[in-house]
C-alpha positions in Angstrom: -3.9 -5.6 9.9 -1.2 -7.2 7.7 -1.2 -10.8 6.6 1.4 -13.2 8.4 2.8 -15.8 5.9 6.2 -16.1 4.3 7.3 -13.8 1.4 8.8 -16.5 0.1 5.2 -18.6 -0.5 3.5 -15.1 -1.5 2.0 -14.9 -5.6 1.5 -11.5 -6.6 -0.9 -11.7 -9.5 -0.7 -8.3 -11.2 -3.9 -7.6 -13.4 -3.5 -4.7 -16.2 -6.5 -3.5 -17.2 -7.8 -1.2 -20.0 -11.5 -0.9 -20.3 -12.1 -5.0 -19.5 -14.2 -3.8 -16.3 -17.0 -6.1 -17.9 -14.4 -8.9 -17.5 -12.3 -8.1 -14.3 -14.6 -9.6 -11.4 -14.4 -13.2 -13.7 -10.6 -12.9 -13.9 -9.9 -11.9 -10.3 -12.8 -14.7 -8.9 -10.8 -17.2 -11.1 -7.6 -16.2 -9.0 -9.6 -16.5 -5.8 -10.6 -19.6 -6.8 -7.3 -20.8 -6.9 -6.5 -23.8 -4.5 -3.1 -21.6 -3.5 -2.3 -19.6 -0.9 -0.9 -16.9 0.1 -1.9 -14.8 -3.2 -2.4 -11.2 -3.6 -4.0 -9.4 -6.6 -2.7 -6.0 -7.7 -4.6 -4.6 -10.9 -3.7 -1.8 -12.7 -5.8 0.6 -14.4 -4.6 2.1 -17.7 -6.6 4.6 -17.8 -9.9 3.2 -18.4 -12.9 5.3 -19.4 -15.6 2.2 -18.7 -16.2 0.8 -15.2 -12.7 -0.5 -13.9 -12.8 1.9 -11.3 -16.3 0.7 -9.7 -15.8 -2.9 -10.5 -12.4 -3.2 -8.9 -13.9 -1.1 -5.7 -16.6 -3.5 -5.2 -13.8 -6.6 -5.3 -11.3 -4.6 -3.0 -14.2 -4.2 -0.6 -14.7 -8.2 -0.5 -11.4 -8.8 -0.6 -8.3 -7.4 1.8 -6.0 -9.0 -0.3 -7.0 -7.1 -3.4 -5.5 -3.6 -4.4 -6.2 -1.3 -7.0 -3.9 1.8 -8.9 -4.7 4.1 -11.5 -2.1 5.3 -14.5 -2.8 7.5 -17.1 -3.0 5.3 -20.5 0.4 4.0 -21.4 -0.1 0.6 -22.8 -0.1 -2.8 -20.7 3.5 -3.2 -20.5 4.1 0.1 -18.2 0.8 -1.0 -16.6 2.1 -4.8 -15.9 5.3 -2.9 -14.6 3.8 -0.3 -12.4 2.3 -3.4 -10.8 5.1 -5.4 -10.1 7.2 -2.8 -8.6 4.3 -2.6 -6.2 4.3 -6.6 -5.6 5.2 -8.3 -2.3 5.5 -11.5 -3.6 8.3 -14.1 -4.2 6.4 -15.2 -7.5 4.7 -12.8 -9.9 2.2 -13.8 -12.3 0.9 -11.5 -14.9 -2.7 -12.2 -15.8 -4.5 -10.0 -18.3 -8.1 -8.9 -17.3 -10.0 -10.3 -19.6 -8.6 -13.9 -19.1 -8.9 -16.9 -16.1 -6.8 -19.3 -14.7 -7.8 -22.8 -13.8 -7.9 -23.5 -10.0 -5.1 -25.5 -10.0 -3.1 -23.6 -12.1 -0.8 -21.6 -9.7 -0.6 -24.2 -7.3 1.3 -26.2 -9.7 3.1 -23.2 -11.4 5.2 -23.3 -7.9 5.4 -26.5 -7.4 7.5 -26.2 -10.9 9.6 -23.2 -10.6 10.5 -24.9 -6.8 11.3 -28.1 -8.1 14.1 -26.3 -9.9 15.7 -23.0 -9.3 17.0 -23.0 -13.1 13.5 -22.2 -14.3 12.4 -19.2 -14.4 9.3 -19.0 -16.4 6.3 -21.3 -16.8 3.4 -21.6 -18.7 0.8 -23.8 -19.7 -1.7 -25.2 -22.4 -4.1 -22.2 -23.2 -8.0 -22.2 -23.7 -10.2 -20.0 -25.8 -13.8 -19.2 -24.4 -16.4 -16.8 -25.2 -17.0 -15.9 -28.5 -13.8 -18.7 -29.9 -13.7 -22.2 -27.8 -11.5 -24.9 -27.7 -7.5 -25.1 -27.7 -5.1 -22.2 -28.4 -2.4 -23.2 -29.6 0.7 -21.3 -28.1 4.3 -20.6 -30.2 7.0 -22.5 -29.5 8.6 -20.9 -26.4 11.6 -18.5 -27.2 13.8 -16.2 -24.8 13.7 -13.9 -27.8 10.1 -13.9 -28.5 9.2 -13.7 -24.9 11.5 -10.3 -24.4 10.0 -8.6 -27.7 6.2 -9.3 -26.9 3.5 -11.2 -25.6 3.9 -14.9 -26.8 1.9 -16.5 -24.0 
């Protein structure tokens, strides 16, 4: 049975993955976590050799809001991609697998970009944790930057 709620409210948060199954369940729980709703979580395998494929069954079993695709292995770009052409949401947010979000941290993401239809992208203060902890400090943000690579 589909979901009822407004497109236009939706968060598609589209999870690449490439042999991170050891990380996935922490990243996806720290999406569910999330004090925002609606939210649906699309993750895309890139052709992982590891246990992506059993991890992400186990979460898509908990969770009807969860889906899962597989691609051969063409780098995290197509596999960010391949997701979002498979999103239903208003707002996309691309969230690596081996990486969380704070709980608050889409909630206040759309309050942003609806405060102000000129913005476009957001982004906040990043963290380190596991092996490196404390503050990572982020480059300056740059239209340029942002379309060659991965500055956030």
């Amino acid at each position: 049975m589909k979901d009822h709620y407004n497109t236009n409210e939706l968060v598609s948060v589209i999870i690449p993955c490439f042999n991170h199954g050891v990380f996935l369940e922490e990243a996806v729980n720290s999406v569910l976590n999330s004090n925002y709703s609606p939210i649906e979580i699309i993750i895309v395998d890139d052709g992982s050799y590891d246990n992506t494929l059993e991890v992400a069954s186990d979460i898509m079993h908990k969770y009807h809001n969860v889906s899962y695709y597989y691609q051969s292995n063409q780098g995290p770009s197509v596999a960010r991609n391949n997701g979002i052409s498979k999103a239903n949401g208003f707002f996309i947010l691309p969230l690596d697998a081996d990486d969380k979000i704070s709980d608050k941290y889409i909630a206040q993401a759309v309050k942003k970009l609806k405060s102000d239809k000129e913005i476009k992208i957001v982004y906040c203060n990043a963290e380190m944790f596991g092996l490196k902890n404390g503050p990572w400090k982020l480059k300056d943000f740059s239209k340029r930057r942002i379309a060659s690579h991965n500055m956030i």
